[in-house]
N, C-alpha and C positions, 0 to 999 in steps of 0.2 A: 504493500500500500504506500503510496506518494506520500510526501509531506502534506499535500494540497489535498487529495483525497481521505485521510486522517481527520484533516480539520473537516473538513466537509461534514464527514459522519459525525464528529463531535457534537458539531454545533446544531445539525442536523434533529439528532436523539434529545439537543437541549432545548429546541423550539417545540417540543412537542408537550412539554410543562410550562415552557418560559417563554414572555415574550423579550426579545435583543434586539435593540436597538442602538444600543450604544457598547463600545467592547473597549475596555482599556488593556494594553498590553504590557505587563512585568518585563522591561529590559535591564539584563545586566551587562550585554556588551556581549556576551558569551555568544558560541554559533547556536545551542538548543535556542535561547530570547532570541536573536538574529533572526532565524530561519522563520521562528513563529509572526515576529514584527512583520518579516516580507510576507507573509502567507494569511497574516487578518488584515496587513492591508490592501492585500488584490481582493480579498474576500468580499472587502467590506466595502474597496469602488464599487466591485459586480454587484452586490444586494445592497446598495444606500443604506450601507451602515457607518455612523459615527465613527471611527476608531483614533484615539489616542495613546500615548506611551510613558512610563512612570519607570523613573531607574531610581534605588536606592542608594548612595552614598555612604555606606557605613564607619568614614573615617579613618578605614584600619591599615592603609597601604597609601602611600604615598601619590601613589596612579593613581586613585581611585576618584578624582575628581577631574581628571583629564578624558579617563576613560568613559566617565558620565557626559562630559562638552562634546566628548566623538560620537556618542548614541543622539544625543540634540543635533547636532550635524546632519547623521543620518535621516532621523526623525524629518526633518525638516527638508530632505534633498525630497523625500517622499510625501510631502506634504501630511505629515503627519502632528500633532499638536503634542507635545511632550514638557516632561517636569521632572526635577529631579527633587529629592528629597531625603533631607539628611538624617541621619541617628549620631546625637551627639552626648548618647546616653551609657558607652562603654564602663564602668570602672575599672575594667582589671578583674573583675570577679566573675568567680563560676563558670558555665558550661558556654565557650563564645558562639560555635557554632548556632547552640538551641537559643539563643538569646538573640544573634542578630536575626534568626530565621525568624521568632516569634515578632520582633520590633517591625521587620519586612514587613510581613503578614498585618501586621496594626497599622503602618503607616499606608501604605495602599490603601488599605480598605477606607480611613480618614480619607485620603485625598481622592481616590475615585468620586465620582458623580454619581447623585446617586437613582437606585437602580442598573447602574451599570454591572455589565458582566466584565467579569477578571480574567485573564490569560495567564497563564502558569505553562513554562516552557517545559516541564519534567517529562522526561523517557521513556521506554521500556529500560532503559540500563538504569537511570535513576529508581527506578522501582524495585530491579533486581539489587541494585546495592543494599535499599532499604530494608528489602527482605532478609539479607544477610545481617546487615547490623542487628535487626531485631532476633534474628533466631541467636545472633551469638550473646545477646542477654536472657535467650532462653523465656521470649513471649511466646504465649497461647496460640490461640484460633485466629483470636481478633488482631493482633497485633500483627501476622504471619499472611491476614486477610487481604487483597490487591489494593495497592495505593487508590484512592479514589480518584474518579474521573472527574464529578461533578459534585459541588456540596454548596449549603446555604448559607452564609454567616455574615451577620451587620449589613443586613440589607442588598448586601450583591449575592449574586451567582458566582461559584467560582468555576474553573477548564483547565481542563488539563488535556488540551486537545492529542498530543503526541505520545500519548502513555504505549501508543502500538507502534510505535516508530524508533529504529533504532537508531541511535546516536550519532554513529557513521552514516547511516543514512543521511544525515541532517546536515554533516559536514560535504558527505558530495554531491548535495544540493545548491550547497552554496557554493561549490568550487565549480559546479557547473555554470552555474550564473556568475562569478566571479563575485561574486560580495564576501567579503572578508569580515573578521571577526575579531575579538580581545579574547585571547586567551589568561584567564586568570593565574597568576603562579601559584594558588595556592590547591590548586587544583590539582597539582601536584606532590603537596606537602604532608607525607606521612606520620603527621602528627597527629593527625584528622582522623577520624574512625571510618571516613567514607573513601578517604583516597585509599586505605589500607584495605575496603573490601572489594573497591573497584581494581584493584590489582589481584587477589586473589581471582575476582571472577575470571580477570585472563587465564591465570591457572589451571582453572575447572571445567573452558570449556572444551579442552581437549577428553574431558571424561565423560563431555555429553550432559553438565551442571552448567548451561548457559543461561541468559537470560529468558528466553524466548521458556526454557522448562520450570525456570521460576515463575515466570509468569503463572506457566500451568498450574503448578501449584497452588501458588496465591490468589488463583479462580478458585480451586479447590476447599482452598478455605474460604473464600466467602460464602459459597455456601454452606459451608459446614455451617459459620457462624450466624448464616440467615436462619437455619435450624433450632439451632441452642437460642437464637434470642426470640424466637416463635415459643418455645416452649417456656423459656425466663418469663417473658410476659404475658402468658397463661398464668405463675407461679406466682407472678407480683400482685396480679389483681384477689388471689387470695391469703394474701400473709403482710402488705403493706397501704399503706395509704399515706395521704400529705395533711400534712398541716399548718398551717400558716408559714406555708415556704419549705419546709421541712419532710423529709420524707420519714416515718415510720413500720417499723416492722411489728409485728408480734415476734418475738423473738426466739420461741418454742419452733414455731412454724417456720421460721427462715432458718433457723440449724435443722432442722429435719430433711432439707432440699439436699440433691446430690452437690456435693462439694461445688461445682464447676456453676449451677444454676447460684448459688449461693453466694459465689463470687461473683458472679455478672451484675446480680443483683445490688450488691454493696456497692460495687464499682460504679455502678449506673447510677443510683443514688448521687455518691459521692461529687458526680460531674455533672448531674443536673443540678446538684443545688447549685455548685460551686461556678453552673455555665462553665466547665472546663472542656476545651476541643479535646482533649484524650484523656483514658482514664488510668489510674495510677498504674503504676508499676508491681508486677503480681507479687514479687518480696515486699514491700513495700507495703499490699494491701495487707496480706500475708501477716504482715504484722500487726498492721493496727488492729486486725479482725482478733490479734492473739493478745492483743494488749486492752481491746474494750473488753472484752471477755475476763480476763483476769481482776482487771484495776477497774471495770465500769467506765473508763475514761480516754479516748485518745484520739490524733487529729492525724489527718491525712489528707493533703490535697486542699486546702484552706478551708476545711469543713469542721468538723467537732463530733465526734461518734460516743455516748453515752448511751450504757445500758442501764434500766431502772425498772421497775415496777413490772416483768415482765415484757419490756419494748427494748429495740433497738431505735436510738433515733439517730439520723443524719442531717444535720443541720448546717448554719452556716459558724465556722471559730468567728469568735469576734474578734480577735488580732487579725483575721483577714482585713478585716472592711473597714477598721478604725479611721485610716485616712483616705477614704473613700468620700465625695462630697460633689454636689450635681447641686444646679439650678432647678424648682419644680417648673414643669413638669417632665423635665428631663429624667431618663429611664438611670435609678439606680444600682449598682452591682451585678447590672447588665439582666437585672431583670426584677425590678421595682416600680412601679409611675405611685408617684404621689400627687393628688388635686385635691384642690381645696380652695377658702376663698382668696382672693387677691391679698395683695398685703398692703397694709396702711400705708400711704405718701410716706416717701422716703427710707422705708423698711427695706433690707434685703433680706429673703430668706433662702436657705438650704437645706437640701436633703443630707441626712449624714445619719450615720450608727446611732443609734440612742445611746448606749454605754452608760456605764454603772453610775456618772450625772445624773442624766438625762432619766434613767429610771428611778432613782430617788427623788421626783418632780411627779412620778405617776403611783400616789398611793394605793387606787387598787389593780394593780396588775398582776396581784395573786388570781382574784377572783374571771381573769380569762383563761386561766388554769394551762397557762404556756409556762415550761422551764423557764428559769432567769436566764440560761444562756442562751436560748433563742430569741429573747426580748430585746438582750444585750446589742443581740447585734441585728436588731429587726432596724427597719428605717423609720427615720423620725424629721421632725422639720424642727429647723432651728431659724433663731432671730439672733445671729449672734450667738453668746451661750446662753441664750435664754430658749427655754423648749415650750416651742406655739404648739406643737402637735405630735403623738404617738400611738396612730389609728389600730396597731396590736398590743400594745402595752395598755388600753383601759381608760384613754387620751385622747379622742378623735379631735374634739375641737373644729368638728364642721371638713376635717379631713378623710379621707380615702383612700388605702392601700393595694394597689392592684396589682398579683401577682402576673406576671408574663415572661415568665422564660422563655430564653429563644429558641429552645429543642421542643419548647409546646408541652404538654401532659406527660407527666410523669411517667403513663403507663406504655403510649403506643412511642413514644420517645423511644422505647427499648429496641424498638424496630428498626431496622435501616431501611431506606427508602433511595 
């Protein structure tokens, strides 16, 4: 299949749920961005579609601003409308790779238009690395499941039009048409867990472990795991329910489930309340399923997992959300709206965590018979530090809490779609 034919069928399969009109395209300079840029924007003369272009900046190479002025070049030789946008958020700490992929991922999503659909240059070989890295931390079904093609998040559509297209492919595409490309050096640099598997894959596919059988594979598991989560959520609609944001078990009934539904189930929890694109890491959960059980207490994934009375509850940790703070009726902790009335001439107010202040302002907050740590970190409207409102803490004040998560209900969420 062509490069051209690829996207074709991509975007194809995607107008048949969505309507596209407008396509912004992720350029990093790379031949995979390159190929994709030339290929949404012949697309998008032939079907009168918008298309523009977004390169990230992440500060971390000395090129990396030059090589962003040569994508606006290019953009621009093709009449294309492009923007570059910086991450000036590094410290030095933690995981760089998953840190600037996640900032990429926030900052696009901000600067696209909205309703716009996103273009994501990734491979069949980007897929098969991925599959690698993940089996060699020894993930499951879902993790080992095919890179997705298509998903919904902050209002756009995202693509990953080239997931059937091999890499080489993409490069003598472009050598065919002579368009040239930025090779990143780091692309190269074996410090990285992906350069280390995409070397490996060279390795392997003399044994007949190419991409093209990964892939097979990682078909194979997604339907595995379309299975197991048909059946989880059978499981859930008889052992949990929500509550003011919160997901609950009975806690009998959710240890009695086979191991594997049991941990979907927690995990699933965990990331809807938390709105987390992935769910934790199965040592990880592993543990805290081994430490709420033991202590009644423990946090995973910016959540707070408490056993009591018979339940499991999954809630939100309140050290998550503490410096979390929105304009109403702007959407809180990515899945709050608060409305209520106007505020008096000159007032500004804010949405933010109620916290153990804020609840010592709401004397009966016993009698809505919610945990203090769910309250803690429930939304509240502030005037300053003065608390105008706490529509689950016993508080309304003429306010309104509406939950709206963006993976939707708790139960059919468990579903991929």
């Amino acid at each position: 299949m062509t490069p051209e034919e690829a996207f074709g069928a991509a975007l194809a399969a995607a107008q048949t749920d969505h309507t596209i009109d407008n396509l912004v395209v992720a350029v990093s300079g790379g031949g995979d961005s390159m190929a994709l840029l030339h290929v949404a924007q012949a697309w998008g003369r032939t079907q009168g579609k918008a298309v523009s272009a977004l390169t990230v900046d992440h500060g971390l190479r000395d090129e990396a601003a030059t090589e962003a002025a040569r994508v606006a070049e290019i953009c621009a030789d093709l009449g294309v409308a492009h923007r570059t946008l910086d991450w000036p958020d590094w410290d030095g700490q933690g995981n760089l790779q998953a840190m600037a992929r996640a900032a990429r991922y926030d900052l696009i999503a901000d600067a696209a238009p909205a309703g716009a659909a996103i273009l994501i240059g990734h491979t069949m070989d980007d897929a098969a690395e991925t599959f690698l890295m993940r089996l060699a931390r020894g993930s499951g079904v879902d993790g080992l499941s095919r890179m997705r093609s298509t998903w919904t998040d902050r209002g756009h559509l995202w693509l990953r039009p080239f997931l059937t297209v091999r890499r080489a492919a993409l490069r003598d595409w472009l050598h065919d048409r002579e368009i040239g490309w930025i090779d990143d050096p780091t692309n190269d640099d074996t410090q990285y867990d992906r350069v280390r598997m995409r070397q490996a894959l060279d390795l392997l596919a003399p044994l007949g472990i190419d991409a093209e059988r990964l892939t097979m594979t990682a078909q194979a598991m997604t339907e595995a795991r379309q299975a197991l989560e048909h059946w989880a959520e059978q499981a859930a609609r008889g052992t949990a329910w929500t509550e003011a944001g919160d997901v609950v078990f009975d806690q009998a009934k959710v240890q009695a489930l086979p191991r594997e539904t049991h941990d979907r189930l927690i995990a699933h929890a965990i990331g809807w309340v938390a709105s987390a694109a992935y769910r934790p890491r199965r040592a990880a959960l592993i543990q805290a399923v081994r430490d709420v059980t033991e202590t009644g207490r423990a946090t995973l994934g910016g959540c707070l997992l408490t056993a009591k009375g018979g339940t499991l509850r999954v809630g939100r940790e309140p050290k998550a959300v503490t410096d979390l703070r929105v304009s109403p009726p702007s959407i809180w902790d990515n899945r709050w709206r608060l409305s209520g009335p106007d505020a008096p001439s000159g007032q500004v107010l804010a949405v933010r965590a109620l916290g153990a202040g804020g609840l010592s302002d709401c004397p009966d907050w016993r009698e809505t018979g919610l945990p203090r740590d769910t309250l803690l970190a429930s939304p509240a409207v502030f005037a300053g530090d003065r608390l105008v409102a706490a529509p689950l803490a016993g508080h309304p004040a003429g306010w309104r809490a509406e939950l709206c998560p963006p993976r939707g209900d708790f139960f059919t969420s468990l579903l991929s779609h």
